[in-house]
C-alpha positions, 0 to 999 in steps of 0.5 A: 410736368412742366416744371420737370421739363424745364427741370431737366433743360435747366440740368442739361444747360449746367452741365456746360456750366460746371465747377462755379468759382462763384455767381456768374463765374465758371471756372474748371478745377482741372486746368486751373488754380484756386481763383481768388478766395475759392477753395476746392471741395470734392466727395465721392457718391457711391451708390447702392442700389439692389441691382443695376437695371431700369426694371425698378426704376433706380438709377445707380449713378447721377448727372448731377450734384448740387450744394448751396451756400448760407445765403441760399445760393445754388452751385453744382459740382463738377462730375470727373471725368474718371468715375468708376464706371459702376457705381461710384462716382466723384463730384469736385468744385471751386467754391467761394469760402464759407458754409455750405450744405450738400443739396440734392443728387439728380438724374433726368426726373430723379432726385434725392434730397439731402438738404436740413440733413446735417451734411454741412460742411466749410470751404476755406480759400486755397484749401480742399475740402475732402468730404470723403464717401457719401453712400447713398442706399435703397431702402425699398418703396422709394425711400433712402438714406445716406449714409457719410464716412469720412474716409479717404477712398483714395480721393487723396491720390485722385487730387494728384492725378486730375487737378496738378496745378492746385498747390500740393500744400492744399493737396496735402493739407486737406479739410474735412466736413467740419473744417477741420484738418483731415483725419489719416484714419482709413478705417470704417469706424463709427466715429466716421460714419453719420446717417443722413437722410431716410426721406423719400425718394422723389420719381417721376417715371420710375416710381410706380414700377419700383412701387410695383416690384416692392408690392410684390415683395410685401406680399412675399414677406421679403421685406425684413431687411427693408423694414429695419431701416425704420427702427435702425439709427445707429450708423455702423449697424446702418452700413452693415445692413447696407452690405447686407441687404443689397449686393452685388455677386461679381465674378463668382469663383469657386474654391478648392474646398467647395465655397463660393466667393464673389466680389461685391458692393462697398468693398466687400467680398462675400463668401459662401460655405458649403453650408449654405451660409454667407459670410463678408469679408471686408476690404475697407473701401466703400468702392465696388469690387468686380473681380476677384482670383482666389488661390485658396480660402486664404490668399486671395487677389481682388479688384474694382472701381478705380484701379482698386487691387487688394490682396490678402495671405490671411483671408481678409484679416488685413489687406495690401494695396498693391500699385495699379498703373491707371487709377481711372480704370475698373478692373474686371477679370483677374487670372492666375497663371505659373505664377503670373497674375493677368489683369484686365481692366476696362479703361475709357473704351479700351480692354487692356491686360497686363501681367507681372509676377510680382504685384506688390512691386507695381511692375506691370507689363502690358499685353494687349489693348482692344477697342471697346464699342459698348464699355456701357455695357458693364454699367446697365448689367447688373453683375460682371461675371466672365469677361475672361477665362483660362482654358489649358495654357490659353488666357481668353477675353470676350470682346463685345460685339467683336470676337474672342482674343485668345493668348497663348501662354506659352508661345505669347501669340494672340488669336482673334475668334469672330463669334458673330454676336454681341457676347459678354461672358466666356467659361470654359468646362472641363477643358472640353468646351468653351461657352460664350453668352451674351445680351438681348437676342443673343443666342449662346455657342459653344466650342469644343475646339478653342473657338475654330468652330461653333455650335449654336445652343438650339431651343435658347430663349434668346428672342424679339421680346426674351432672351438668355440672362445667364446660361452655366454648365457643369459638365459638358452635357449638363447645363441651365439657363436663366431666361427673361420674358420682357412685356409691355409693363412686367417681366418675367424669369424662366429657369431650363435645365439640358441634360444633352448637351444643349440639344434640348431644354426642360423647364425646371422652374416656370417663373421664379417669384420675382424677376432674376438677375443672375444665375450659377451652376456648379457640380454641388448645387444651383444658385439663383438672385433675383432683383430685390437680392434674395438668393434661391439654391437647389441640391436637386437639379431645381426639383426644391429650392432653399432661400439663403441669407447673407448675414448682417 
C-alpha cells in the first residue's frame, strides 16, 4: 500500500513536470521549438472499455503516460489540453534522439504495462514522430491488449493547431514508429496494425469488483467474445473483435424504414435491421462517434471526438470529412431542419450550435453558446443519447443543471425553460409531449406545451440510493423506465412499463442478469444493454426477451 501512496505523489508531482526535453529538463512543446538535439513524439490513446462507469472498475481515459529510453531512463508525456472528452486522448513530448520503447499507461493505482511489448519507436532532433492510435481493449477479468495502427487520425492537423512554433518542415515531414517517413495511407489495414500487449491488467481498487462482474458473466456463459482474445492473434480479426464485443450505442436514431442506427466506438456506426440483425459500418478513424443524423439508409451525417464530422450519400462505402470550425470539440447532437444541418458540440465547458446549409464548404455560422457547469458529465455517462431534439419547427437543447433552450426556427428567437433538475436528455413524442430525464435523484417531467408547464413523472425510481438510468416513451401514454438500485458493494436494474401516461408503473422485468446501462423503446420492439455489452430485445411489452449480437 505504501509504494501505491507514493505511487500515485509521484504521478501528481510529474504532472507539473511534463513533456521532458531530457533528465532534469522541462520544457513545453506548445510554447517552444525543438531544444537542442530533442524531437517531438506524440500518439494517440484511444481506449475501449465495455462501458464508461466505476461499477467495473475501469477507467476509460488516463493521467499519464510514460516511455523509457535504451538506457532506462523514465520520461512522461505530456497529455493535451484538447483530448476528446470520451475516450481518446493524445500524449506528446520533446524527447532527447535515440530509441525508446512506450512504458505503461496510468491512472491513480491503475496501470497497464506496455513495456518488452515491441512498441519501440525512434526520435530524431528536430523531426515528429507520429505514432499514430494506440488502442487499448478490455478483454474481460483484467486482462487487455493493445492494439497499434499507424494511422494518422487527424494528429497531422493537431500539429498545426496546438504546437505552431515546431518547424512546419517537421510538421510535414513526419516519422513513424520504425523511424521511417510517415506513411499517407489512412486506411485500417493489416499492414498497420500490430498487437501489442494481452498481460494482465494490474488494479488496485477496482479489481475485485471487475473480478465480480466477469464472474457473473462466466456463470452466463457470455464470455465468448472475451475468451477468443486467447486463441486470436491476427490483428485485423483483433480489431474487428474489438468493435464487436465492446460498443458504445450513441444517439440512437430510428430510420424511415424501421432500422436502428447508432454512433459508436472506434469510428463505427452500427446499424440494426428489423431483423434483428447488427451490422457495422465503418468510418475509417479509431476515434469515438457520438452522433449521428440520418436522412435515410443512405445518406447519413456523423459526429464525435475532436470536431470528427463525416458524411456519407452511399451508406458508408466512402465518407466525406466535412471542415468543423474547432477541432478540439466533441460533437453531441446533430439535426436536420429545411435543409439546414444544426450541430451542437460540446467545446471546453460551453455548448455551442451552428448551422450551415451547405456542410462541405466549412461555411458555418454560430447560433448560440451556453456555459456548461457539469461538461464532465459526457464522460462518467456511458452513452450520449438526446442532448437535442427538434419539436415542429422548434430545435431544444438541454442544458444540465440549467434549463432548456429552445430556438425557434422560423423567427430565430431563443427561449430559456428552467426545468429545476440536473437534466441531460430531451425527446419529444409525437409532437405531443416533451420528456426531459436526468441523473441521480432526478425525477423525469413531461410537457405538453413546449416546456411552459411540467409534469413530474409520479412513482419514478429516482431516490437516496436508486435512480432513473433511461426512460422512453412510444406514445404519449406508453412508456418504460430503466431503474437503477445502487448498494453498498452491488447493484441492480429494474425495467417498468406505464400504460397511463406515467401515472402508474408496472414492473415488466424484476432485475435484469446484469446491470444495465441504456434503454430504448420504439413502436416495434424494446431494447436493453447491460454492462458487459449484451443486448436484450422484446416484441411483447417485455412479457420475452431475445439476446442479439453485433456481428464480428
Amino acid at each position: 500500500m505504501r509504494q501505491i501512496f507514493f505511487r500515485v505523489l509521484l504521478s501528481a508531482v510529474a504532472l507539473t513536470l511534463t513533456a521532458c526535453a531530457g533528465p532534469g529538463q522541462v520544457v513545453d512543446p506548445r510554447t517552444s521549438n525543438f531544444p537542442a538535439n530533442n524531437g517531438l513524439a506524440l500518439v494517440r490513446v484511444v481506449t475501449n472499455t465495455p462501458t464508461i462507469s466505476s461499477q467495473l472498475g475501469l477507467a476509460n481515459q488516463w493521467a499519464n503516460l510514460y516511455v523509457r529510453d535504451s538506457n532506462g531512463t523514465q520520461f512522461q508525456l505530456l497529455l493535451s489540453a484538447s483530448e476528446g472528452r470520451r475516450s481518446t486522448q493524445v500524449f506528446s513530448g520533446f524527447l532527447p534522439e535515440g530509441k525508446y520503447e512506450l512504458e505503461e499507461l496510468f491512472f491513480a493505482i491503475k496501470r497497464a504495462d506496455l513495456g518488452r511489448q515491441g512498441l519501440a519507436f525512434q526520435v530524431k532532433a528536430g523531426q515528429v514522430t507520429n505514432l499514430g492510435s494506440i488502442i487499448y481493449q478490455s478483454t474481460g477479468n483484467n486482462g487487455y491488449a493493445v492494439i497499434r495502427s499507424g494511422k494518422d487520425d487527424g494528429l497531422t492537423s493537431m500539429l498545426a493547431e496546438e504546437f505552431p512554433l515546431l518547424s512546419k518542415e517537421s510538421q510535414t515531414n513526419q516519422i513513424s514508429f520504425e523511424g521511417s517517413a510517415l506513411g499517407k495511407e489512412n486506411a485500417l489495414g493489416s499492414t498497420s496494425l500490430h498487437v501489442a500487449s494481452n498481460s494482465p491488467l494490474v488494479s488496485g481498487v477496482g479489481s475485485a469488483t471487475t473480478g465480480i462482474m466477469q464472474a457473473i458473466a462466466d456463470n452466463l456463459s457470455a464470455t465468448q467474445a472475451l475468451d477468443t482474445w486467447k486463441t486470436t492473434s491476427d490483428p485485423v480479426a483483433r480489431l474487428n473483435l474489438a468493435k464487436a464485443s465492446t460498443y458504445a450505442l450513441n444517439s440512437v436514431r430510428e430510420l424511415p424504414g424501421g432500422e436502428l442506427i447508432a454512433a459508436s466506438n472506434l469510428g463505427q456506426l452500427l446499424l440494426r435491421e428489423p431483423s434483428g440483425k447488427w451490422l457495422h459500418i465503418n468510418v475509417g478513424d479509431a476515434r469515438e462517434l457520438t452522433a449521428v443524423h440520418a436522412r435515410d439508409r443512405k445518406n447519413i451525417f456523423v459526429g464525435g471526438e475532436e470536431g470528427q464530422l463525416y458524411m456519407t450519400a452511399d451508406g458508408g462505402t466512402s465518407w466525406q470529412r466535412m471542415p468543423f470550425p474547432i477541432r478540439a470539440s466533441l460533437i453531441l447532437n446533430i439535426q436536420e431542419h429545411l435543409g439546414e444541418l444544426l450541430v451542437l458540440s460540446l467545446e471546453k465547458n460551453e455548448f455551442v450550435l451552428r448551422s450551415t446549409r451547405d456542410p462541405a464548404s466549412g461555411s458555418w455560422a454560430e447560433l448560440k453558446r451556453f456555459a456548461v457547469n457539469n461538461p464532465q458529465l459526457f464522460t462518467v455517462h456511458a452513452s450520449v443519447q438526446n442532448v437535442a431534439t427538434i419539436h415542429g419547427n422548434k430545435y431544444i437543447v438541454v442544458v444540465p443543471d440549467q434549463a432548456l433552450q429552445i430556438l425557434d426556427l422560423s423567427a430565430r428567437t431563443w427561449q430559456t425553460v428552467v426545468t429545476g433538475g440536473w437534466y441531460r436528455d430531451v425527446k419529444a413524442v409525437d409532437n405531443q409531449i416533451l420528456l426531459a430525464s436526468g441523473g441521480h435523484r432526478i425525477t423525469p417531467f413531461t410537457s405538453t406545451d413546449f416546456g411552459s408547464t411540467w409534469k413530474e413523472v409520479p412513482g419514478s425510481c429516482a431516490g437516496l440510493y436508486s435512480r432513473v438510468v433511461s426512460i422512453d416513451f412510444i406514445n404519449p401514454q406508453d412508456g418504460y423506465m430503466l431503474c437503477a438500485a445502487n448498494g453498498m458493494m452491488a447493484g441492480s436494474t429494474n425495467l417498468k412499463k406505464s400504460s397511463d401516461g406515467g401515472a402508474s408503473w408496472q414492473t415488466v422485468v424484476k432485475e435484469t442478469p446484469v446491470m444495465a446501462s441504456q434503454m430504448l423503446a420504439t413502436k416495434q420492439f424494446i431494447l436493453y444493454v447491460d454492462i458487459i455489452n449484451r443486448i436484450y430485445v422484446s416484441k411483447d411489452g417485455g412479457a420475452s426477451w431475445t439476446q442479439e449480437h453485433v456481428a464480428n
